[in-house]
C-alpha positions as CSV (number, residue, x, y, z in Angstrom):
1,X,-73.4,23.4,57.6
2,X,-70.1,24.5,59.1
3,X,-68.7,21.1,58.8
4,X,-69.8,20.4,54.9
5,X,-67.9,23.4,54.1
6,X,-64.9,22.8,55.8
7,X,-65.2,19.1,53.9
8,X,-65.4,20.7,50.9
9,X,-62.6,23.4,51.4
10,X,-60.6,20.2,52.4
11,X,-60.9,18.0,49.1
12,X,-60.2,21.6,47.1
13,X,-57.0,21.3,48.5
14,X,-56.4,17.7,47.7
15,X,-57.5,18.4,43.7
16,X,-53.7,19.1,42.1
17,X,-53.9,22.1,39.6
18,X,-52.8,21.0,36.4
19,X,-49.5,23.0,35.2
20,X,-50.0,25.9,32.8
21,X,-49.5,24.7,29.1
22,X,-46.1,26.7,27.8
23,X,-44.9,27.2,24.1
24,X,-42.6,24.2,25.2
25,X,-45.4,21.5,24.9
26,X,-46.4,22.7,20.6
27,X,-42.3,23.4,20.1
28,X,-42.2,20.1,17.2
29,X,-45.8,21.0,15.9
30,X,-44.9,25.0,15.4
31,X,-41.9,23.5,14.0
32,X,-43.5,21.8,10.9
33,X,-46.0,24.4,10.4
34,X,-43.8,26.5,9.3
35,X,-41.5,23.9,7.5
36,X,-42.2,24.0,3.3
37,X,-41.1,21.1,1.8
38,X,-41.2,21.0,-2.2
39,X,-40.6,18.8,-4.7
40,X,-36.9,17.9,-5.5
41,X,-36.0,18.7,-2.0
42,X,-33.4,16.3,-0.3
43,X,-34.9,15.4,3.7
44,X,-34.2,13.2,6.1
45,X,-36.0,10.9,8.5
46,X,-35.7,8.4,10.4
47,X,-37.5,4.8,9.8
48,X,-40.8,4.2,12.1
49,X,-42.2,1.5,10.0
50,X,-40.9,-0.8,7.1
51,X,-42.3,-3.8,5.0
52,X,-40.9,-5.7,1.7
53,X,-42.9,-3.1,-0.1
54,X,-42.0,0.4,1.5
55,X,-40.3,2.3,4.3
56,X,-42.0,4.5,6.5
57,X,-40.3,7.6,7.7
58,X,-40.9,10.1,10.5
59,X,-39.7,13.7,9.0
60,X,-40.7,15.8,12.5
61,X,-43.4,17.0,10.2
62,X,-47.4,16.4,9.7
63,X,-47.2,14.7,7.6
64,X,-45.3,10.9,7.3
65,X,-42.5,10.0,4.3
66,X,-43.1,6.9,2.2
67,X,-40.0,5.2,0.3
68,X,-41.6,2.5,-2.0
69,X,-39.0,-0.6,-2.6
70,X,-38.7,0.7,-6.4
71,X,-37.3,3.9,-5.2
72,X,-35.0,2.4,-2.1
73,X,-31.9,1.2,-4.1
74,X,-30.8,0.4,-7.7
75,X,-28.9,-2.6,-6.7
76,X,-30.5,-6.0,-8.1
77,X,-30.5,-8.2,-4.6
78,X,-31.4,-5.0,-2.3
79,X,-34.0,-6.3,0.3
80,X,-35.4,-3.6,2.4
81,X,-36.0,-6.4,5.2
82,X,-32.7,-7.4,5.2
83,X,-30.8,-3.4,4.9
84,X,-33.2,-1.5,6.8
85,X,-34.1,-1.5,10.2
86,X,-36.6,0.7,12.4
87,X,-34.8,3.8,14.1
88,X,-32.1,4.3,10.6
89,X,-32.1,7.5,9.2
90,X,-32.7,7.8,5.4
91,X,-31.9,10.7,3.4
92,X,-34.6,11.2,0.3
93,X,-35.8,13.2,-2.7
94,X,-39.6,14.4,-2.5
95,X,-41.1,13.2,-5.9
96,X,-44.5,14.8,-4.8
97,X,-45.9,15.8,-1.5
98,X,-48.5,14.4,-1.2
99,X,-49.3,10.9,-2.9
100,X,-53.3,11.0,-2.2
101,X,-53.6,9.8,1.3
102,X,-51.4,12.9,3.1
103,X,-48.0,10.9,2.8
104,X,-45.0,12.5,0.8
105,X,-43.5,10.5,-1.7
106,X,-39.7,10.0,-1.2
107,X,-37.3,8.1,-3.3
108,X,-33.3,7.5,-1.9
109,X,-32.2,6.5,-5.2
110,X,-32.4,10.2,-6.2
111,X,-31.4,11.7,-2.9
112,X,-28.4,9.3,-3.5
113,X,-27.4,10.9,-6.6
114,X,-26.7,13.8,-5.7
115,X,-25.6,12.9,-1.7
116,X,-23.4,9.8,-2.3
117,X,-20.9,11.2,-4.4
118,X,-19.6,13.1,-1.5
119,X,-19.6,10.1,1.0
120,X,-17.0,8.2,-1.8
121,X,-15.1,10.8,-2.3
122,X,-14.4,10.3,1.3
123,X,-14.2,6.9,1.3
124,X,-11.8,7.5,-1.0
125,X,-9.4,10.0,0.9
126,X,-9.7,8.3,4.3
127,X,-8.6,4.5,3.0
128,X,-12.1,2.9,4.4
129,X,-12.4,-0.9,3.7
130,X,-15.8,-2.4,2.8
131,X,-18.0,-5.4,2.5
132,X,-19.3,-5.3,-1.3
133,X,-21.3,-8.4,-3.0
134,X,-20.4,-9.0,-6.1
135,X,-23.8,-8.2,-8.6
136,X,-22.3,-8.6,-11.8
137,X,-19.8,-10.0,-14.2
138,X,-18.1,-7.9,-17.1
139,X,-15.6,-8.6,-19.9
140,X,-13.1,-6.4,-17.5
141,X,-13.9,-7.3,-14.3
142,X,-17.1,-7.2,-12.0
143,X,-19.2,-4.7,-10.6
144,X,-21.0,-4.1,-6.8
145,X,-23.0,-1.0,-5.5
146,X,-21.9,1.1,-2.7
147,X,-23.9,3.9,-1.5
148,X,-26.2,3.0,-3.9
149,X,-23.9,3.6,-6.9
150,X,-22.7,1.0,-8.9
151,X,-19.1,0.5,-9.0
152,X,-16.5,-1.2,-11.1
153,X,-13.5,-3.8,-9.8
154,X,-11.2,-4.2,-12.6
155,X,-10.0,-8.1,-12.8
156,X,-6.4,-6.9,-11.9
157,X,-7.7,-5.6,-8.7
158,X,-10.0,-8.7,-7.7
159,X,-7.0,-11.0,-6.7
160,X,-3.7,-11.5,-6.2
161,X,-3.8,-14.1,-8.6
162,X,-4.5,-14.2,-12.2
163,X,-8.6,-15.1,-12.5
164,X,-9.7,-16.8,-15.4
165,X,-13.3,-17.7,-14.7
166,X,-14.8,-15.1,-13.2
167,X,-18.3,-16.8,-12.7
168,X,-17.6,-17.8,-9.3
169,X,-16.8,-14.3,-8.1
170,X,-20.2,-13.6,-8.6
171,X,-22.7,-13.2,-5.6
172,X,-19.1,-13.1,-3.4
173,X,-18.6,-10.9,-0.7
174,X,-15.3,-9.6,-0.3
175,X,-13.4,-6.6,1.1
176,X,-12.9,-3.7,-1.0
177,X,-11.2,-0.1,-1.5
178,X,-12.3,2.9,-2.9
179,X,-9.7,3.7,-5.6
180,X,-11.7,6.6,-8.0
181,X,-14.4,8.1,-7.6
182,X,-15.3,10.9,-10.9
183,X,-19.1,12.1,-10.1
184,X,-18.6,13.7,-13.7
185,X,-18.1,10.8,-15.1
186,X,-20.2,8.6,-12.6
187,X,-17.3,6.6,-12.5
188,X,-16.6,4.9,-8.9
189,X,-13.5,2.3,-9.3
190,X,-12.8,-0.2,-6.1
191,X,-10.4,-2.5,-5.6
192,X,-9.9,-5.5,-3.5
193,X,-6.3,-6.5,-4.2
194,X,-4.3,-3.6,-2.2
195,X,-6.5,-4.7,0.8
196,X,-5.1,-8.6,0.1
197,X,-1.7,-6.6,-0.8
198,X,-1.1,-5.3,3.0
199,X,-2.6,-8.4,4.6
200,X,-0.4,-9.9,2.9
201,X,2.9,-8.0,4.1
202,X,1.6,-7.8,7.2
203,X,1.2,-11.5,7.4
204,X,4.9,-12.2,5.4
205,X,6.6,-9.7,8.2
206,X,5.3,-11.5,11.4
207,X,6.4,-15.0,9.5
208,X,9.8,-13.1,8.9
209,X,9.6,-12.1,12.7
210,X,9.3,-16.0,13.6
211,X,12.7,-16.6,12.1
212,X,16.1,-17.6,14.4
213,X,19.2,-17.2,13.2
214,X,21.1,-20.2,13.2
215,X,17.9,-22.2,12.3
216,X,18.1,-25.1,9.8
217,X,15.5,-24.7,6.6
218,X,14.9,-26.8,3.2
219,X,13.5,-24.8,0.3
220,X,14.0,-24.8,-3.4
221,X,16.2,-23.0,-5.8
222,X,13.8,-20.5,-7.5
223,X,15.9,-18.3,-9.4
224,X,20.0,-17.6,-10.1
225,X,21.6,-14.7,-10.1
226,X,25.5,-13.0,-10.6
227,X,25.4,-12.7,-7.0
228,X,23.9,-15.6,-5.7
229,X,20.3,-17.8,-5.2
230,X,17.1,-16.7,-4.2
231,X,15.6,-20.1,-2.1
232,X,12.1,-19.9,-1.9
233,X,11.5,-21.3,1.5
234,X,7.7,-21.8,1.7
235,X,4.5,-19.6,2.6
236,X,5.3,-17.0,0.0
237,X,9.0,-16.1,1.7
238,X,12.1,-16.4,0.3
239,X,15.9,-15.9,0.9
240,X,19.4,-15.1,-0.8
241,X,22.3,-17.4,-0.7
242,X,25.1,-15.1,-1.7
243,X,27.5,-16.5,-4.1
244,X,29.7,-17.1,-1.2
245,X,28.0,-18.9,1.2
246,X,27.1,-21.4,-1.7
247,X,30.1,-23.6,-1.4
248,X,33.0,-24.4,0.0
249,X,34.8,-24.6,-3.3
250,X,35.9,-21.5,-4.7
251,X,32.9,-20.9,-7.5
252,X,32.2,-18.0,-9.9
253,X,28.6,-18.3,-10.7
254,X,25.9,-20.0,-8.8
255,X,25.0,-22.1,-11.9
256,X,28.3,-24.1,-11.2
257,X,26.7,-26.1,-8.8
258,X,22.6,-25.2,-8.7
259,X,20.0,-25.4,-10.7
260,X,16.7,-23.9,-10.9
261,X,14.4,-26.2,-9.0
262,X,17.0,-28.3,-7.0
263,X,15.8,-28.7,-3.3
264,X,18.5,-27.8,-1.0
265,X,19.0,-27.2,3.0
266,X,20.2,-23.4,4.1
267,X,21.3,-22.1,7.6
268,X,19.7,-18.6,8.4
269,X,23.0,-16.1,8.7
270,X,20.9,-13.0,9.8
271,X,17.6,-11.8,9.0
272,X,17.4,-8.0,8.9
273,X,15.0,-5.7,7.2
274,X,12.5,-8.1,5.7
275,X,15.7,-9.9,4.1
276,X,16.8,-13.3,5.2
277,X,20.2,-14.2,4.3
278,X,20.9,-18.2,3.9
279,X,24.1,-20.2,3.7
280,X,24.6,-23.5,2.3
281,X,28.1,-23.3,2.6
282,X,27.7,-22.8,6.7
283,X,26.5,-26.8,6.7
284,X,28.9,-28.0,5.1
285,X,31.4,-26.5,7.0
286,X,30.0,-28.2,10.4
287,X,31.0,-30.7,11.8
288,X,28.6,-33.2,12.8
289,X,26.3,-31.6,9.8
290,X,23.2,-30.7,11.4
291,X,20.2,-32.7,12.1
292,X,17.3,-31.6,10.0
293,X,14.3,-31.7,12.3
294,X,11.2,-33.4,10.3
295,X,8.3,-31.6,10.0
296,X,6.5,-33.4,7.7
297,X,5.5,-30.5,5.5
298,X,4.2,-31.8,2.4
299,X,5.0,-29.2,-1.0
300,X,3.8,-30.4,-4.6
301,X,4.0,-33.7,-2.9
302,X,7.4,-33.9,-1.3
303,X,8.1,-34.0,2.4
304,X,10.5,-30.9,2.9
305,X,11.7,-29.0,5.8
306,X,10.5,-25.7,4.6
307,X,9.3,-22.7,6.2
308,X,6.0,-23.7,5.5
309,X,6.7,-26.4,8.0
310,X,7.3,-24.3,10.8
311,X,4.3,-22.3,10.3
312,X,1.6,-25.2,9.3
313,X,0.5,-25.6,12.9
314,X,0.1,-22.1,14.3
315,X,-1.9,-19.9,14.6
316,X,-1.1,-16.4,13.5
């Protein structure tokens, strides 16, 4: 008998006592009992489940959030397969609380009403850039949706360049800015030209960079002025031939001896500033006249020995 007990004493010992059960272990259930959520309040949650017909949101409460598509965005081609993704967190309106199976009834189009606003209006003040498709065509312009609200791009901020057609544009992603944003007025305003604007200086100063003094280029008279001839020398980049370094000959307007259009080769004098300053006059003056190196640069179908030329095989 001595020996069964010390058996038994032995596989007490062996039998782990479970841990004591501490406030710790109901901390998210004590949580959402005494959480009230009501109607017309804005929650958040983040996505456990999602189909093409509704999103499925934990909200740390007992009961689960349901977004149907209807009530997920007011932009035509939204597809909650496509934006939405399990572990996002969604901000929503309750529309009821409970929809007749325990769920509550959430719809981001309201919460975004009232929430997105802010988010442009810091769009707005910190410069950010964004990916918009384009979901309409107006008279004016076209429209897109960010943050849920539709916005407007006024044609003169689509392009650089005049558009006439703008049926093209539409379904096209492109990059745009917040400009305005009036939550008065529900008026949100981007623009996708001031993004083309500095990627386009940025791109005309490291071209300018490129540039050697001393270096031999072919461009074409663009304009004349009392103090000289702007040469446009390719790639959006042009440069002044100062009255005096036109000719030889003592001259007293440019028109003496150039005419809009006329193709002409320039020595670069200095380029400082952005500004390239060109001489014609500098060629002639030399003595064995320089040989212009062919590039084979084709411009409305002339070979020239524009900048354009020196550019057309790299990579920038």
């Amino acid at each position: 008998m001595e020996t069964e007990k010390v058996i038994v004493a032995e596989a007490a010992v062996e039998t782990p006592a479970e841990a004591p059960e501490t406030m710790n272990d109901y901390a998210k259930e004590l949580e959402a009992s005494f959480r009230k959520i009501g109607e017309g309040d804005i929650i958040s949650g983040t996505v456990i489940a999602l189909s093409e017909e509704e999103v499925i949101l934990d909200l740390n409460y007992y009961a689960q959030g349901i977004i149907k598509a209807a009530d997920m965005s007011k932009a035509p081609d939204f597809l909650i397969m496509q934006e939405v993704k399990t572990g996002d967190t969604i901000s929503a309106t309750v529309i009821k609380t409970d929809d007749g199976q325990g769920n509550i009834l959430l719809s981001r189009i309201l919460a975004n009403q009232v929430l997105a606003w802010d988010k442009l209006e810091e769009y707005r003040t910190e410069g950010r850039d964004f990916e918009v498709k384009i979901s309409g065509i107006t008279k004016g312009g076209a429209t897109c949706f960010l943050e849920d609200i539709r916005g407007f791009i006024p044609a003169s901020q689509l392009s650089l360049d005049y558009i006439e057609d703008f049926n093209p544009w539409l379904h096209k992603t492109i990059k745009a800015r917040v400009i305005t944003v009036d939550r008065a007025k529900e008026k949100l305003v981007l623009s996708a030209k001031v993004i083309l604007q500095e990627e386009a200086k940025v791109d005309r100063e490291r071209k300018i960079s490129m540039i050697i003094p001393g270096s031999v280029l072919e461009g074409k008279v663009e304009k004349l002025t009392d103090f000289g001839a702007f040469i446009n020398l390719g790639d959006g980049i042009s440069g002044l031939v100062h009255i005096s370094q036109i000719s030889v000959q003592r001259i007293k307007t440019a028109a003496e001896v150039l005419k809009v259009g006329d193709q002409v080769k320039t020595k670069v004098l200095k380029v400082n500033d952005g500004k390239i300053s060109l001489s014609i006059k500098a060629l002639e003056e030399e003595a064995p006249v320089e040989k212009i190196q062919d590039f084979n640069y084709k411009s409305e179908g002339e070979l020239t020995t524009s900048l354009g030329s020196l550019f057309a095989n790299l990579k920038l």
